[in-house]
C-alpha positions as CSV (number, residue, x, y, z in Angstrom):
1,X,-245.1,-184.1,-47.7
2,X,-244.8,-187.9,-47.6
3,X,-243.7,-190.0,-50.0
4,X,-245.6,-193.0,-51.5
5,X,-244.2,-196.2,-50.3
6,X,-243.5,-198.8,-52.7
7,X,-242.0,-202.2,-53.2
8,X,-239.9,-203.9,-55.8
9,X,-240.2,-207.5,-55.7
10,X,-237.3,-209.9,-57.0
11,X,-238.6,-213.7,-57.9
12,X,-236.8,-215.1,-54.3
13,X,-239.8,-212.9,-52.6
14,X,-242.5,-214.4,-55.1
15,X,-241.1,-217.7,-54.7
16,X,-240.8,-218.0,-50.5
17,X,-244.7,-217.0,-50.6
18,X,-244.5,-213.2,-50.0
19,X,-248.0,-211.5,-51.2
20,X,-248.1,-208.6,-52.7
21,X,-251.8,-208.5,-51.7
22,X,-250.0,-208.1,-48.5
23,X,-247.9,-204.9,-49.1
24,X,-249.0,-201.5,-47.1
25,X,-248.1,-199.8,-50.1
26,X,-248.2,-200.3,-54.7
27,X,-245.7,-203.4,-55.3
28,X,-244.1,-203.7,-58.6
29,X,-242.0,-205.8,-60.6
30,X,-240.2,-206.6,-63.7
31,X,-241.7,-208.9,-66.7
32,X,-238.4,-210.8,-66.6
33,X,-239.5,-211.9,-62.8
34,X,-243.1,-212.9,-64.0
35,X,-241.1,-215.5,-66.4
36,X,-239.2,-216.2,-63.9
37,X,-242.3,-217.6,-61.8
38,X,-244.2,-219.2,-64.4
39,X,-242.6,-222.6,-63.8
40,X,-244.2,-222.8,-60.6
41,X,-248.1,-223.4,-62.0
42,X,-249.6,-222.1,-58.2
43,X,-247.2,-219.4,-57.9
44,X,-248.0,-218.3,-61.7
45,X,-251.7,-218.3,-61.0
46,X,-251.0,-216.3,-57.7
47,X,-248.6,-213.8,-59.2
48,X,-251.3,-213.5,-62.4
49,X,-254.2,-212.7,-59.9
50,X,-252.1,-209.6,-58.4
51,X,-251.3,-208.1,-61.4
52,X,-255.0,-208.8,-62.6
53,X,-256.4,-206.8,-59.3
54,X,-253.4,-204.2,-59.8
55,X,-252.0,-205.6,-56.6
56,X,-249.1,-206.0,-58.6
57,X,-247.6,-204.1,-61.6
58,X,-244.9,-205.3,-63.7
59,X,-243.0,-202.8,-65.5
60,X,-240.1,-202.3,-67.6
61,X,-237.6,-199.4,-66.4
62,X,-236.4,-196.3,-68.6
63,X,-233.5,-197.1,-71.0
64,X,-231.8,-194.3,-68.4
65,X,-232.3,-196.1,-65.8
66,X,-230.9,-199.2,-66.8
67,X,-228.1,-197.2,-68.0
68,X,-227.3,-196.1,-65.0
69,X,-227.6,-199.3,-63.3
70,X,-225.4,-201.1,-65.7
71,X,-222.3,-198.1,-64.6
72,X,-223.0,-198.7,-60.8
73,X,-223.2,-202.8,-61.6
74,X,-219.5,-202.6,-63.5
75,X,-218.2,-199.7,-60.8
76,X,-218.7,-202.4,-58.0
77,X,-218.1,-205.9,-60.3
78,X,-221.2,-206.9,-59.6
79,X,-222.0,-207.9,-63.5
80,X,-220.9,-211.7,-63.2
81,X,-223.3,-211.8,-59.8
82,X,-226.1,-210.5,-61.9
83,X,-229.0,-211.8,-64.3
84,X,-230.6,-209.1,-67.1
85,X,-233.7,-209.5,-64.7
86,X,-231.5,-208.3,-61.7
87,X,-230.8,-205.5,-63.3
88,X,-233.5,-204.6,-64.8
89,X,-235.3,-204.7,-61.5
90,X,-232.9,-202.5,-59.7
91,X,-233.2,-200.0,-62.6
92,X,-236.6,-200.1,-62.1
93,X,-236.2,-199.3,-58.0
94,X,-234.6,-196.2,-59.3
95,X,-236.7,-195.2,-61.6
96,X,-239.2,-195.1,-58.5
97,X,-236.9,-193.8,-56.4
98,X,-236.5,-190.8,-59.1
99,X,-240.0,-190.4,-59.8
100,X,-240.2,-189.4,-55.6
101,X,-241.5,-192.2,-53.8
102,X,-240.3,-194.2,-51.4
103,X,-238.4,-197.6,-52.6
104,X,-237.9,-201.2,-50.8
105,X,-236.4,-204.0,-52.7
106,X,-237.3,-207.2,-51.0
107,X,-235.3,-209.8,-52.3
108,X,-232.9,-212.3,-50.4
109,X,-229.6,-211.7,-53.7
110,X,-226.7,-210.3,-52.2
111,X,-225.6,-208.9,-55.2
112,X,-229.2,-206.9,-55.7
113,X,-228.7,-205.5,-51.6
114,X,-225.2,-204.3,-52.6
115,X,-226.1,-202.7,-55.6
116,X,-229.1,-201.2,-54.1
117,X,-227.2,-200.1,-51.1
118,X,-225.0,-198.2,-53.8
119,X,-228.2,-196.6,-55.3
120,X,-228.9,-195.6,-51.8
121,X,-232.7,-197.4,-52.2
122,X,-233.5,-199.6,-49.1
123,X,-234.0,-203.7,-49.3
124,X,-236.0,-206.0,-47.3
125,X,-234.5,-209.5,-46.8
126,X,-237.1,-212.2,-47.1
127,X,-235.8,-215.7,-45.7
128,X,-231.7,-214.4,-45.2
129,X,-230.7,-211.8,-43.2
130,X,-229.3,-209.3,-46.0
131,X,-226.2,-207.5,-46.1
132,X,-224.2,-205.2,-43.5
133,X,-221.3,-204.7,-45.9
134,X,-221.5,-203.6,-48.7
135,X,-218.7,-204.3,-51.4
136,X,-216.4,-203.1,-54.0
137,X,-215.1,-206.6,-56.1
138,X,-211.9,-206.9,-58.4
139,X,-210.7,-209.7,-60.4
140,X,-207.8,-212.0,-60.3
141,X,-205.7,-214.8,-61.6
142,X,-205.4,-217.6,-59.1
143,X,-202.5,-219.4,-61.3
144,X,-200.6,-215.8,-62.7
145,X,-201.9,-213.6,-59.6
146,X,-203.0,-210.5,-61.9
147,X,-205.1,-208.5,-61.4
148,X,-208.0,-207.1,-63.7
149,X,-211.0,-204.5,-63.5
150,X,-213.8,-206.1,-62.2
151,X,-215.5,-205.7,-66.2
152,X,-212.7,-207.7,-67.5
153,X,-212.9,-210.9,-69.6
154,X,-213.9,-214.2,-67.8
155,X,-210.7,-215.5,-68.4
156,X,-206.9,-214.6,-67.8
157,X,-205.8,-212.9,-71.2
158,X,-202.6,-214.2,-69.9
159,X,-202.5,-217.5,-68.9
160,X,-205.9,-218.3,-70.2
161,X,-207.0,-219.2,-66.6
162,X,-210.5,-218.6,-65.2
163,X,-210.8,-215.7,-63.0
164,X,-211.6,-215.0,-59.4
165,X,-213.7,-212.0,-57.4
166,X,-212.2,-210.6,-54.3
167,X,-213.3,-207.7,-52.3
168,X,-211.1,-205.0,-52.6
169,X,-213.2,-202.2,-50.3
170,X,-215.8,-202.6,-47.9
171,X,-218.4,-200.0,-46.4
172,X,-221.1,-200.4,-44.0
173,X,-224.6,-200.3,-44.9
């Protein structure tokens, strides 16, 4: 049996014109990206007449979900890279993903496509050309050269210095 195709749609798809009228299969989103949008008063009215005709559904994901989002977020130090939004939006894709369908998160953040590479749920780029790496970060001191765990403090608890990201594995996508 098939599974349902669906997309997630992050607010850099909304905003470089994507439709979700467009979509072969249900697009969703989260209500943090419908804020998002609102700025824009012709994007707002376009991304209000999708979720009107049920073009477009914006969702909040299971407390589980996000959960698990937040451990995968802090296992690759991703956290400084992403917005609540982000995150809730990913959590969402898995929910999907978990509920059997088939998941596509089109959005041009780098940080989303690695995380989502992680989660094993595909991504669409939109205006960039996504990811082939994906990444593992760590955080250091430029002035004192420690390093920390990529969920560390902003700042060096040493030196009081502000701290840097550096890849510390790579994997292909």
């Amino acid at each position: 049996m098939e599974k349902a195709k669906c997309y997630v749609l992050d607010a850099t798809a909304l905003i470089q014109g994507l439709a979700p009228t467009a979509l072969s299969g249900e697009a969703f989103t989260v209500p943090g990206v419908v804020e998002e949008v609102r700025a824009s008063e012709v994007l707002s009215m376009r991304i209000e007449a999708a979720i009107s005709s049920r073009r477009l559904k914006a969702r909040k994901p299971s407390k589980r979900s996000a959960a698990a989002i937040k451990e995968v977020v802090k296992s690759l130090g991703e956290g400084s890279a992403l917005s609540k939004t982000d995150k809730e939006l990913l959590a969402l894709a898995l929910d999907l993903k978990e509920g059997g369908r088939e998941v596509a998160i089109i959005s041009d953040d780098y940080a989303i496509q690695n995380v989502s590479a992680k989660i094993r749920v595909s991504f669409i780029p939109v205006a960039a050309s996504g990811i082939t790496l994906a990444f593992t970060w760590s955080l250091f001191c430029p002035a004192c050269r420690r390093t920390y765990p990529p969920n560390s403090q902003p700042t060096c608890p040493v030196c009081g210095t502000d701290l840097k990201r550096r890849v510390v594995k790579r994997s292909k996508v």
